[in-house]
C-alpha positions as CSV (number, residue, x, y, z in Angstrom):
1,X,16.5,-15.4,24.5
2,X,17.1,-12.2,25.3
3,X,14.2,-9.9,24.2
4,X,15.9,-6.5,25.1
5,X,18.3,-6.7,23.0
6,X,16.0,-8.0,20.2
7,X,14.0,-5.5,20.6
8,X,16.8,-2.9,20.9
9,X,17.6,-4.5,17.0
10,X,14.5,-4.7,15.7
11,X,13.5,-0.6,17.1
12,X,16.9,-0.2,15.3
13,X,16.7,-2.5,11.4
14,X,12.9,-2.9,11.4
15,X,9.9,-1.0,10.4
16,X,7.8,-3.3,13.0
17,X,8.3,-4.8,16.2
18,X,8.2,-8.8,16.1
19,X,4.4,-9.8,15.0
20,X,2.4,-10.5,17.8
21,X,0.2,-14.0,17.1
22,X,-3.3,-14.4,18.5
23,X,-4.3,-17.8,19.8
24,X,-6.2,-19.0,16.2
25,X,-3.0,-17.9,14.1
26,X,-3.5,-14.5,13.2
27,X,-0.4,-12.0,13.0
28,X,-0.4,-7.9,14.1
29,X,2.9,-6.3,13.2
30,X,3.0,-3.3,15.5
31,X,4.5,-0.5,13.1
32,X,7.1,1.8,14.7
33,X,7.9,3.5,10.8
34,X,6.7,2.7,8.0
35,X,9.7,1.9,6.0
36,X,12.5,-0.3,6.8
37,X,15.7,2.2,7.6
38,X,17.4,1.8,4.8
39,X,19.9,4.6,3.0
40,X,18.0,4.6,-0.3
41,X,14.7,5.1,1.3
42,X,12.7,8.3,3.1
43,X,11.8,7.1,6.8
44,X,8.5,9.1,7.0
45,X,7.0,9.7,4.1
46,X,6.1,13.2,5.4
47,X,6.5,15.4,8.6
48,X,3.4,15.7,9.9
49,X,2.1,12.0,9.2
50,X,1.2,11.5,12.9
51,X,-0.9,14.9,12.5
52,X,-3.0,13.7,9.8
53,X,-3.3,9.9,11.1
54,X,-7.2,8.8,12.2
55,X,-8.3,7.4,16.2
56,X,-10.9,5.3,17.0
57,X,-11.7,3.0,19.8
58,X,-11.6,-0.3,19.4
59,X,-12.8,-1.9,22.7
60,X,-11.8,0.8,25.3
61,X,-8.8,1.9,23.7
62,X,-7.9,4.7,21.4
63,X,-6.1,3.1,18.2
64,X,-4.0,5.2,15.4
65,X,-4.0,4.6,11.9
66,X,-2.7,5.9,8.7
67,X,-5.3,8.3,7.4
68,X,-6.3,6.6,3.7
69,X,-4.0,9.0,1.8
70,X,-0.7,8.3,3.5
71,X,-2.4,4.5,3.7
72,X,-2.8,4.7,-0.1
73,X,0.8,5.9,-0.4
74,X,2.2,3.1,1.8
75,X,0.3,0.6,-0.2
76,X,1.6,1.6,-3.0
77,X,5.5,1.9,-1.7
78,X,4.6,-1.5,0.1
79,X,3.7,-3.3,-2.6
80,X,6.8,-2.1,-5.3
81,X,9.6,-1.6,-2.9
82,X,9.2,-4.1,0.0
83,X,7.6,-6.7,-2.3
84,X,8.7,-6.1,-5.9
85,X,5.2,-5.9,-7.2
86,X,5.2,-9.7,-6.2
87,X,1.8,-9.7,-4.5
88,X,-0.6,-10.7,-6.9
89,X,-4.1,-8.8,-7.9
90,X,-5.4,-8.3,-4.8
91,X,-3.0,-4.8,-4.2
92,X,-5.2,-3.6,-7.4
93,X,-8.6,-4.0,-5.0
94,X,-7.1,-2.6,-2.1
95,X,-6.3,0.6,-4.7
96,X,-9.6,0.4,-5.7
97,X,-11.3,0.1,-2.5
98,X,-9.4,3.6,-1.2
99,X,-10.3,5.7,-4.3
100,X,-13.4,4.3,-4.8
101,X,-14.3,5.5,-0.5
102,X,-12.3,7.9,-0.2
103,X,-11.5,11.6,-2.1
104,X,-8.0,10.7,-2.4
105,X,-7.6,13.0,-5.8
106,X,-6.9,16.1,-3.8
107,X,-3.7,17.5,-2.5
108,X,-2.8,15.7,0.5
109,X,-1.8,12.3,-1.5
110,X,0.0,14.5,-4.4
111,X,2.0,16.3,-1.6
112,X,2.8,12.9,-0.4
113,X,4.1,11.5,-3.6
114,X,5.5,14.6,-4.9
115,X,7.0,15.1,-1.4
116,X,8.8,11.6,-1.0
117,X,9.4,11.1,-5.0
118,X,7.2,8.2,-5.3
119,X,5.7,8.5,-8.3
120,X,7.6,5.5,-10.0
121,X,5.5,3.8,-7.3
122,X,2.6,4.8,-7.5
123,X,1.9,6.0,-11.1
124,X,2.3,2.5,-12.6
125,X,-0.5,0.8,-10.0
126,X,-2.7,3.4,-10.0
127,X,-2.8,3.8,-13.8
128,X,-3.4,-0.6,-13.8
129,X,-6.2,0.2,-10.9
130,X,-8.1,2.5,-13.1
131,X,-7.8,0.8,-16.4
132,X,-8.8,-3.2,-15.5
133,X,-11.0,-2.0,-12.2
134,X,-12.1,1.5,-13.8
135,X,-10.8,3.1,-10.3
136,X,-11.7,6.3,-10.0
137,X,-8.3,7.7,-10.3
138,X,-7.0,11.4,-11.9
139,X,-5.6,10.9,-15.1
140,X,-2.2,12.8,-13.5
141,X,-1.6,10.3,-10.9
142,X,-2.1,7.1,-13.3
143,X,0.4,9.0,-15.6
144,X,3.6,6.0,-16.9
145,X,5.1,5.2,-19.8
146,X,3.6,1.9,-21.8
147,X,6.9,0.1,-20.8
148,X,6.3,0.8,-17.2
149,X,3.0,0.1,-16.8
150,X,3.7,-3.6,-18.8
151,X,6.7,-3.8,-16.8
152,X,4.7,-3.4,-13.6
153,X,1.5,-6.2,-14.9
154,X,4.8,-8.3,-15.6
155,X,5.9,-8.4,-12.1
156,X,3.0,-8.3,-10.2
157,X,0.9,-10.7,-11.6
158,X,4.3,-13.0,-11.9
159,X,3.7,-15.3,-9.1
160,X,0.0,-16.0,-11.5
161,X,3.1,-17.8,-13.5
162,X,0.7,-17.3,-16.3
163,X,0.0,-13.6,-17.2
164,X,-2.6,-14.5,-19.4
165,X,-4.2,-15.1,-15.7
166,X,-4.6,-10.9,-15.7
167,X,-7.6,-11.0,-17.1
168,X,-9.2,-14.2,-15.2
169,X,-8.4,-12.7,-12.2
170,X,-9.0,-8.8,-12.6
171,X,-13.0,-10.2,-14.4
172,X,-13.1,-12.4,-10.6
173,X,-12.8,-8.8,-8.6
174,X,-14.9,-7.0,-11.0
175,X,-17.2,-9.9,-10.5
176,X,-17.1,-8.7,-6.6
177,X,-19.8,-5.4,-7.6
178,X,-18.5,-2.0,-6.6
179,X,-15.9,-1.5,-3.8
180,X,-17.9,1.6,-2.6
181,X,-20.8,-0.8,-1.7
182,X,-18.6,-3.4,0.4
C-alpha cells in the first residue's frame, strides 16, 4: 500500500492517524485534532488548547495531554457527536472521575463550552453525572430541559436495550466507592 498517501488522507479527513496496535492487541490513536474536519464542527475547541495541555514523561520521553478541562469537554463532544450518546454508562464515570479530581467548576471549562457552543453537549451529561453518580457538578453547567436530559438517558443507555438497565448499572458504579479515592 502506499502509506504516503494514506497518510496524506488521513492528516487530511481524520482527527487521528491510523491506530497504532501493540503486540497483545491494544490500540493508541495518535490525535492530530480533536475533531474530525467536518463543516458543522469547530476544529479546536479553543486557541490556545496546546498552551493549556499537561507534559509528563513516560519512560524518557515527554508526552502531551489534554489538560482535564479541555479533556472533560472532548469527552463530552466525544461521546454525543462522534458516538451519538451510544456508549453506555461508563462516559457517566469518566464525568465523574474528572469532577470528582479535578476543580473543573471554574472558568477555563465554561470558556471552553461557551467558546465552542457546546452546551447541548455537555449540559445533558453532566446534569445525568451529578444526579445518578451525585458528581460534584455546578448547578449552571448540568442546566437542560427534562426532554433533553430523558432524551440523552434514551440514547445512551440504548445499546443496554433495556433502559430499565439505568438503574442496575448506574447502583454497579456507585457500588465502585468514590472516584476521588481510585
Amino acid at each position: 500500500p502506499d502509506y504516503d498517501v494514506h497518510l496524506k488522507t488521513c492528516l487530511e479527513t481524520q482527527k487521528h492517524l491510523p491506530g497504532l496496535v501493540s503486540p497483545d492487541g491494544n490500540v493508541i490513536e495518535l490525535h492530530h485534532r480533536l475533531m474530525n474536519p467536518e463543516p458543522h464542527r469547530n476544529p479546536l475547541l479553543r486557541d490556545d488548547i496546546f498552551q493549556r495541555s499537561i507534559s509528563r514523561t513516560i519512560g524518557e520521553t515527554d508526552v502531551r495531554f489534554l489538560c482535564p478541562e479541555d479533556l472533560l469537554l472532548h469527552l463530552c463532544i466525544h461521546a454525543s457527536l462522534d458516538h451519538e450518546l451510544n456508549v453506555g454508562p461508563l462516559v457517566l464515570a469518566d464525568i465523574a472521575f474528572l469532577v470528582e479530581t479535578h476543580d473543573l467548576g471554574r472558568g477555563d471549562f465554561r470558556v471552553g463550552v461557551d467558546a465552542g457552543g457546546w452546551q447541548r453537549c455537555v449540559q445533558p451529561l453532566l446534569n445525568i453525572a451529578h444526579r445518578e453518580l451525585g458528581a460534584n457538578i455546578p448547578p449552571d453547567l448540568t442546566d437542560c430541559s427534562t426532554s433533553v436530559r430523558e432524551t440523552t438517558e434514551f440514547l445512551l443507555f440504548s445499546e443496554l436495550e433495556d433502559h430499565r438497565m439505568l438503574h442496575e448499572s448506574v447502583q454497579k458504579i456507585r457500588a465502585t466507592g468514590s472516584f476521588a479515592e481510585k
